[in-house]
Each structure stands twice: as C-alpha cells, then as structure tokens.
C-alpha positions, 0 to 999 in steps of 0.5 A: 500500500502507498503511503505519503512520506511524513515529511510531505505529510507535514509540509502540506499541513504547514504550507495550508496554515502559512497560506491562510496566513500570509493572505491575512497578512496582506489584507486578503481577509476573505482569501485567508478565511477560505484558506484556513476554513479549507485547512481545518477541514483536512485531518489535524495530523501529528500535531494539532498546532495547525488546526489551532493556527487556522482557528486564529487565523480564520477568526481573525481575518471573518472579523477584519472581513467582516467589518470592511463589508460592513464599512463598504456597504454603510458608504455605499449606502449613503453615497447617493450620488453615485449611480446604481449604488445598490447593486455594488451593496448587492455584492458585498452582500454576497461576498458576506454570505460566502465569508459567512459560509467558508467560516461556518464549516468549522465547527469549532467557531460555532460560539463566536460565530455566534454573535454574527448572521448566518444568512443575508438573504432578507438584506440581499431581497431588500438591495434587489429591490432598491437596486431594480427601482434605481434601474427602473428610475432612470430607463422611465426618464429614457422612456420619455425621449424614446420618439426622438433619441433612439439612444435613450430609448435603447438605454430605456431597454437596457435599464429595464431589462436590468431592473427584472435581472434584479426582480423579476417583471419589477413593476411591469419592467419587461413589458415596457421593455418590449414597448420601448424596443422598435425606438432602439432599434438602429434601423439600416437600408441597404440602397440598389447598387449604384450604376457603373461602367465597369459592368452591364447594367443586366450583370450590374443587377445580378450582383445586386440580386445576389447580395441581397440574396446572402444578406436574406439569410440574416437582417439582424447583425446584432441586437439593436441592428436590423437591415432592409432591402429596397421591398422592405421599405416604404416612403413616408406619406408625410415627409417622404422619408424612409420607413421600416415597420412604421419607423425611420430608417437612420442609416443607408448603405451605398454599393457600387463595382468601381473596379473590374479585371476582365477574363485575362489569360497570358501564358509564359514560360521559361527553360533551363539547363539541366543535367544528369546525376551520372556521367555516361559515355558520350564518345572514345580517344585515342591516347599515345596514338594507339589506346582508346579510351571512353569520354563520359561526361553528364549529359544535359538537355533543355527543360521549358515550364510552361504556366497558362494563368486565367483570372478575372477580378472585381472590387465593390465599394461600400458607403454608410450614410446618415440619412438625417444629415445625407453625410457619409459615417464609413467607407469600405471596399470589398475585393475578390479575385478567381485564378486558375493556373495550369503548368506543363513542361516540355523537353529537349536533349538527352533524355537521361538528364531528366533523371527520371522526372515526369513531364507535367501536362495541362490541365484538359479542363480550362474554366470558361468566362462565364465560368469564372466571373460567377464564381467570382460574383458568387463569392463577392457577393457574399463578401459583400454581406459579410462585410455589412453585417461585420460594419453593424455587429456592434450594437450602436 
C-alpha cells in the first residue's frame, strides 16, 4: 500500500496554515478565511498546532472581513450620488454570505460565530429591490425621449431589462421593455447598387440580386441592428422619408463595382539547363596514338515550364450614410479575385538528364468566362454581406 512520506505529510499541513496566513497578512481577509476554513477541514495530523493556527487565523481575518463589508456597504449606502449604488451593496452582500459560509464549516467557531448572521438573504431581497427601482428610475426618464433619441430609448431597454435581472417583471419592467424596443432599434437600408461602367447594367443587377440574396439569410447583425432591402421599405406619406415597420430608417448603405479585371489569360514560360546525376559515355580517344579510351561526361538537355494563368477580378465599394444629415459615417471596399493556373513542361536533349522526372501536362479542363466571373460574383457577393453585417455587429 502507498503511503505519503511524513515529511510531505507535514509540509502540506504547514504550507495550508502559512497560506491562510500570509493572505491575512496582506489584507486578503476573505482569501485567508477560505484558506484556513479549507485547512481545518483536512485531518489535524501529528500535531494539532495547525488546526489551532487556522482557528486564529480564520477568526481573525471573518472579523477584519467582516467589518470592511460592513464599512463598504454603510458608504455605499449613503453615497447617493453615485449611480446604481445598490447593486455594488448587492455584492458585498454576497461576498458576506460566502465569508459567512467558508467560516461556518468549522465547527469549532460555532460560539463566536455566534454573535454574527448566518444568512443575508432578507438584506440581499431588500438591495434587489432598491437596486431594480434605481434601474427602473432612470430607463422611465429614457422612456420619455424614446420618439426622438433612439439612444435613450435603447438605454430605456437596457435599464429595464436590468431592473427584472434584479426582480423579476419589477413593476411591469419587461413589458415596457418590449414597448420601448422598435425606438432602439438602429434601423439600416441597404440602397440598389449604384450604376457603373465597369459592368452591364443586366450583370450590374445580378450582383445586386445576389447580395441581397446572402444578406436574406440574416437582417439582424446584432441586437439593436436590423437591415432592409429596397421591398422592405416604404416612403413616408408625410415627409417622404424612409420607413421600416412604421419607423425611420437612420442609416443607408451605398454599393457600387468601381473596379473590374476582365477574363485575362497570358501564358509564359521559361527553360533551363539541366543535367544528369551520372556521367555516361558520350564518345572514345585515342591516347599515345594507339589506346582508346571512353569520354563520359553528364549529359544535359533543355527543360521549358510552361504556366497558362486565367483570372478575372472585381472590387465593390461600400458607403454608410446618415440619412438625417445625407453625410457619409464609413467607407469600405470589398475585393475578390478567381485564378486558375495550369503548368506543363516540355523537353529537349538527352533524355537521361531528366533523371527520371515526369513531364507535367495541362490541365484538359480550362474554366470558361462565364465560368469564372460567377464564381467570382458568387463569392463577392457574399463578401459583400459579410462585410455589412461585420460594419453593424456592434450594437450602436
């Protein structure tokens, strides 16, 4: 049977009581509360000197612990000036109730133990409330400005949806949160692409389609965000404005091709000596007249690589623009390129100087125009969608 060696036995005792120490020396109360509470639950060993040290040095630091909560919570409470106080008083109560419990696991402590609460879940409930009314208070005042500051309405949300994470449904919280919601919501129409002369109007209006397509897939970027293609929006019988869902659209995203690489395909090629790995013979001398011997040297040939490259390329710059102000925010530039290449190689000479290389041959299956700038529109147009999402990710 294994056995811990004595010696290991002891600095483990040891190294539990120091912990719990050192951290009451340097202020960690709460810290060396839970390290001298963890040390008395561990068997008392050869000497019952450690568990005494853990009892010292756990009432100690409770009580130091307890009075810089209590400190903390008493100007926290009287600090009305600063804002959602009461959810930083909610989290002393907490850790109160985690000192609380750490301590309480030794049984020895139970008399000075005594003279403190054991639970704060009454003072917790009463902070939940004060805390919910302080959330509640501020997103009524947002509440009022909803029709015009989507900012405040958003903050309007935000606080409400707070004030039920500390109660729920606080005085009918969620529900107004619901009611405030559509204000908050930054609201952005992605115009038709604009006329270019790199392209067709016809292929023009394809890439449109397909951006419009991937961007189908997900108009909600992040939570406050929501995007509208040109179906989705209406004129305003009033003024003409934009709407969306009865709303203003705030924002705009202008789309346009501003560079295009047509179908290109250039061949190039280049050739180099090479030479075998042995020396063959190649020929005879006579040497004094009369002996004849073998000339051997590396034969060589000549090694021409061939590379067909097609490719077409194409580049679509993105605006945001406030609508209010008809003033750009952003600019961005999505680029795609397609490539397709193919390498053959061609040889003369000695065959032996390939010493044993295989010549590549092209590829039979030549992608055609058509072929490649739909794989290119393809792909951008997803690019494209990404891109947008990315621009509106954050919740603005």
């Amino acid at each position: 049977m294994n056995r811990t060696p004595l010696y290991l036995l002891v600095i483990l005792l040891l190294t539990g009581c120091s912990s719990g120490k050192t951290a009451l020396r340097h202020g960690r109360f709460d810290l060396a509360v839970k390290r001298a509470s963890q040390r008395l639950q561990q068997g008392p060993g050869l000497s019952k000197r450690g568990h005494g040290l853990a009892s010292n040095v756990l009432q100690q630091a409770f009580v130091l612990a307890y009075e810089q909560r209590q400190n903390t919570i008493r100007r926290l409470a009287n600090s009305t000036s600063q804002p959602f106080r009461w959810e930083a008083v909610l989290g002393e109560y907490n850790a109160l109730q985690t000192l609380t419990d750490n301590a309480r696991t030794c049984t020895a402590c139970a008399d000075w133990l005594s003279g403190y609460p054991a639970s704060y879940q009454d003072r917790m409930q009463e902070t939940r409330q004060l805390a919910a009314a302080d959330r509640y208070d501020v997103a009524e005042q947002a509440y009022d400005l909803r029709l015009t500051n989507r900012l405040a309405a958003k903050d309007a949300f935000v606080n409400y949806r707070k004030a039920t994470d500390w109660v729920p449904d606080y005085r009918q919280a969620r529900t107004r949160a619901d009611e405030v919601f559509p204000y908050a919501l930054l609201r952005v129409a992605i115009e038709p692409i604009g006329p270019t002369y790199e392209i067709s109007g016809h292929d023009n209006l394809a890439i449109q389609r397909l951006i419009y397509s991937r961007l189908n897939r997900d108009m909600t970027p992040s939570t406050f965000v929501r995007l509208y293609t040109p179906d989705q929006i209406q004129a305003n019988i009033v003024d003409g404005g934009p709407l969306a869902e009865g709303f203003p659209i705030h924002q705009a995203v202008r789309m346009q091709v501003t560079d295009y690489t047509a179908y290109t395909d250039n061949t190039g090629s280049s050739s180099t000596t090479i030479y075998s790995d042995k020396e063959y013979k190649v020929g005879e001398k006579k040497i004094n007249d009369s002996t004849k011997v073998d000339i051997m040297e590396k034969v060589k040939g000549t090694l021409t690589t061939f590379k067909r490259t097609i490719s077409t390329g194409m580049t679509i710059r993105l605006e945001g623009i406030d609508v209010d102000a008809n003033k750009p925010i952003w600019h961005d530039s999505v680029w795609e390129t397609r490539r397709w290449e193919t390498v053959w190689e061609t040889f003369s000479g000695d065959d032996r100087a390939l010493n044993g290389h295989i010549l590549a041959t092209a590829s039979i299956l030549v992608p055609s125009r058509w072929q490649l700038y739909d794989d290119l529109v393809d792909e951008l147009a997803g690019d494209v969608a990404r891109r947008i999402r990315s621009k509106y990710s954050t919740d603005e």
